[in-house]
C-alpha positions as CSV (number, residue, x, y, z in Angstrom):
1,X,96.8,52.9,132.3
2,X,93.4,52.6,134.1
3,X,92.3,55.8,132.1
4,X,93.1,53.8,129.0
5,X,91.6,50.8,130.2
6,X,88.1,52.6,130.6
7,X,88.4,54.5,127.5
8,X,89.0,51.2,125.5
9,X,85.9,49.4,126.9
10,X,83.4,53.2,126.4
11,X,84.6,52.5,122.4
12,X,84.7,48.8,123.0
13,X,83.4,47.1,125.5
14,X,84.6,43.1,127.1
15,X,82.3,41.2,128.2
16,X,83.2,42.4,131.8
17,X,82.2,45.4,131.1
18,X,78.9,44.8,129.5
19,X,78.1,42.9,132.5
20,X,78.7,46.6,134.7
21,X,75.8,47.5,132.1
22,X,72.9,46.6,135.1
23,X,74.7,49.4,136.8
24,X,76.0,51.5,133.9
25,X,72.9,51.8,131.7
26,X,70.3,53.0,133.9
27,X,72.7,55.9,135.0
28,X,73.8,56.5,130.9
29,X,69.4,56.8,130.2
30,X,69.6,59.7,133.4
31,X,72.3,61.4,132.0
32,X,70.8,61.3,128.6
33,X,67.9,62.2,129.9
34,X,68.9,65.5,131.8
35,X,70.9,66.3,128.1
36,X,68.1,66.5,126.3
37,X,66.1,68.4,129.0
38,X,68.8,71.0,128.7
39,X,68.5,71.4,125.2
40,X,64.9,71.0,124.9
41,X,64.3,74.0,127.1
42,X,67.1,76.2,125.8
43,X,66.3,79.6,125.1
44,X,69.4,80.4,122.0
45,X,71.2,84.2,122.4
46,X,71.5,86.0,119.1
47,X,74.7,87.6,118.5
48,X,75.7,91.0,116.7
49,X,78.5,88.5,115.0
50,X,78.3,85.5,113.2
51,X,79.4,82.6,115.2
52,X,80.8,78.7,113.7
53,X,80.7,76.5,116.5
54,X,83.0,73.3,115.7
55,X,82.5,70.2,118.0
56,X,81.5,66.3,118.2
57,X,79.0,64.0,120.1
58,X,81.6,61.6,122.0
59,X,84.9,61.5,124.1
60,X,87.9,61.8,122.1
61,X,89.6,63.3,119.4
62,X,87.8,63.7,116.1
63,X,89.7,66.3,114.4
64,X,88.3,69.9,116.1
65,X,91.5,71.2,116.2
66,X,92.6,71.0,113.0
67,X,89.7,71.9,111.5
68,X,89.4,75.1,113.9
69,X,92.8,76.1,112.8
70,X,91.6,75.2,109.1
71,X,88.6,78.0,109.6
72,X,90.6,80.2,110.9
73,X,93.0,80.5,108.0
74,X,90.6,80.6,105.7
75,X,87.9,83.3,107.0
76,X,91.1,85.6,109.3
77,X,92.0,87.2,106.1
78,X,88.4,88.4,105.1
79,X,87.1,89.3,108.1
80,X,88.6,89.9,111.8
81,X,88.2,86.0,113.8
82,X,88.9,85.0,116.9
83,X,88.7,82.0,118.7
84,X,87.1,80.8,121.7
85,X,87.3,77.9,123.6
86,X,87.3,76.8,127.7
87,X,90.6,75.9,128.3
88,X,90.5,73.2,129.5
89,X,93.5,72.2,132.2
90,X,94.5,75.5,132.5
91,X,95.3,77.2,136.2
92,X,93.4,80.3,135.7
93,X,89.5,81.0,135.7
94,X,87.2,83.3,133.9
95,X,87.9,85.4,130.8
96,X,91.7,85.4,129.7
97,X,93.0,87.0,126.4
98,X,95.6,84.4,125.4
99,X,96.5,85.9,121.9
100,X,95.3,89.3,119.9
101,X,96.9,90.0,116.3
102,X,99.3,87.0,117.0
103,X,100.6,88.4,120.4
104,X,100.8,86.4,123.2
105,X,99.8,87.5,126.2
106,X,99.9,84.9,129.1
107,X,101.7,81.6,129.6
108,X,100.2,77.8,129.1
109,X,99.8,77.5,132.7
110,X,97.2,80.8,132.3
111,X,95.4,79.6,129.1
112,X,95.9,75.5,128.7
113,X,97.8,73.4,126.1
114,X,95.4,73.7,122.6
115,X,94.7,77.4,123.1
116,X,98.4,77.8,123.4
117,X,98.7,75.8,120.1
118,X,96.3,77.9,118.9
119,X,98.0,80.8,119.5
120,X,101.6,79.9,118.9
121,X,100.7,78.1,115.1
122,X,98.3,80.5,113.9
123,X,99.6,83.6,112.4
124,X,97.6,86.6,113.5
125,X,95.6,84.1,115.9
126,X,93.3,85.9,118.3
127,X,92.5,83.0,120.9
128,X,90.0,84.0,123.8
129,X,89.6,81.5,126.8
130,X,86.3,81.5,128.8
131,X,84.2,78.7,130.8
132,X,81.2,81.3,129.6
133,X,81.2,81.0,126.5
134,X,78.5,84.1,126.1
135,X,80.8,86.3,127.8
136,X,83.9,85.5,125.6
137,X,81.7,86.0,122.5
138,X,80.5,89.4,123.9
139,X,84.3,90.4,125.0
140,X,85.2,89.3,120.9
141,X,82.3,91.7,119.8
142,X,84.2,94.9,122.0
143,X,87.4,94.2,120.6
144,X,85.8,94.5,117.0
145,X,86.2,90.8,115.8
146,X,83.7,89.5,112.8
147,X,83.4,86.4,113.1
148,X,84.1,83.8,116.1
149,X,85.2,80.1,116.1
150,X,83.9,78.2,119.1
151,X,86.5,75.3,119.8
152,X,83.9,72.3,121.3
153,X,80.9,74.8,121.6
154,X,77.8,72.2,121.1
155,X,76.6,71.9,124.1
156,X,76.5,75.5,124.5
157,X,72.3,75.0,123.6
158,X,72.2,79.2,124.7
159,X,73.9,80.5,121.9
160,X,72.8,80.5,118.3
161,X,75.4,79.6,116.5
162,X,76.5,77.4,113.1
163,X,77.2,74.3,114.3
164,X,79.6,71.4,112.7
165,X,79.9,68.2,113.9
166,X,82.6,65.9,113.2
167,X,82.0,62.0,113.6
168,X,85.0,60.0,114.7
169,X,87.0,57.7,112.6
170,X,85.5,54.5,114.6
171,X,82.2,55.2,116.5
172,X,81.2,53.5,119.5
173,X,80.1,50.1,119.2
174,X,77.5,50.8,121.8
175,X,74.9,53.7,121.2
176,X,74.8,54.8,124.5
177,X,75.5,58.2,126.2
178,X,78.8,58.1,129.7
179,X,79.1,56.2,132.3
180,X,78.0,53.4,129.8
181,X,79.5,54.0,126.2
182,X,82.0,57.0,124.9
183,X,78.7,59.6,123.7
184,X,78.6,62.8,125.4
185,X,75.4,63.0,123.8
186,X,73.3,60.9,122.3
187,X,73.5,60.1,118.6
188,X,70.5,60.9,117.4
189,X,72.0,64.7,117.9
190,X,74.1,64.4,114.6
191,X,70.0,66.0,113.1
192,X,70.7,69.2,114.7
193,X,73.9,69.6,112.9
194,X,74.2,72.5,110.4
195,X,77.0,70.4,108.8
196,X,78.6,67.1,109.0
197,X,82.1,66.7,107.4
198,X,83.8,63.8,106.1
199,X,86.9,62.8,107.7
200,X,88.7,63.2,104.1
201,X,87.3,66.9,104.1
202,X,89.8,68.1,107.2
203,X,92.9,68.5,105.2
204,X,96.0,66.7,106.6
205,X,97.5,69.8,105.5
206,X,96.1,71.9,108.8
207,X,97.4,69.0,111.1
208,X,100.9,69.8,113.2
């Protein structure tokens, strides 16, 4: 409840909270400032394979998953994909295989809830968990994939990659980056975007 409570007022904030803002915005301007320090002095890895990095600028759903099972249905036919995300909640660390050629190979305590979606709803899905991104990309280049799908990989600043963000039904009333409003990062990020889909654009077709 207290989780939804603080969620509600990051998208739309009472009066209450506005007042916390004497606190709340000078610590959202340091965090916004040490975001773009990281990505001003980020130094992008190039890749053998071509890398589509799906992701979005605020807390929240926004549709990633279904369009990261979208992409994967559409390019795993043509050329060999695999998908790679963190895992988030899982109760392993490091690399994990969670699924090659549609095999599962650990449980959802090993790889966390969406990359077991991923891997149970996809057919043929190859799903890769790693907090290093780099690493799982470089793991997907020995196993002779083509093409990888990074599940939430904007931030990752070190890797060049294609990067789509998707904008969430109802933005943030305030334009402000956590503790103070729901951005991860700041808005003004949507111009480094290789592509912005509509909502209308993520078929409801790809959704479970």
């Amino acid at each position: 409840m207290f989780k939804l409570l603080i969620e509600r007022n990051l998208y739309d904030p009472s009066p209450a909270w506005l007042a916390l803002g004497v606190i709340l915005a000078p610590l959202s301007l340091l965090y916004t400032l040490i975001v773009c320090l990281k990505r001003l002095f980020a130094k992008p890895q190039k890749f053998k394979i071509p890398i589509i990095s799906v992701g979005n600028l605020t807390l929240g759903g926004s549709g990633k998953t279904p369009l990261v099972r979208a992409l994967f249905k559409e390019f795993n036919g043509c050329l060999k994909t695999c998908i790679i995300l963190r895992g988030y909640g899982r109760k392993s660390r490091g690399l994990l295989e969670v699924a090659l050629g549609g095999r599962v190979l650990c449980d959802v305590r090993q790889s966390g809830d969406e990359a077991m979606e991923y891997a149970l709803f996809l057919r043929g899905a190859n799903v890769i968990v790693s907090e290093d991104r780099a690493a799982g990309i470089l793991r997907a280049q020995t196993l002779g994939f083509e093409l990888v799908i990074l599940d939430d990989g904007f931030s990752k600043f070190n890797i060049s990659k294609f990067d789509i963000l998707l904008r969430p039904q109802s933005a943030p009333k305030l334009p402000f980056c956590l503790p103070f409003a729901a951005y991860r990062y700041p808005p003004f990020f949507y111009k480094f975007a290789d592509f912005i889909p509509a909502p209308s654009d993520i078929s409801q077709e790809f959704k479970i």
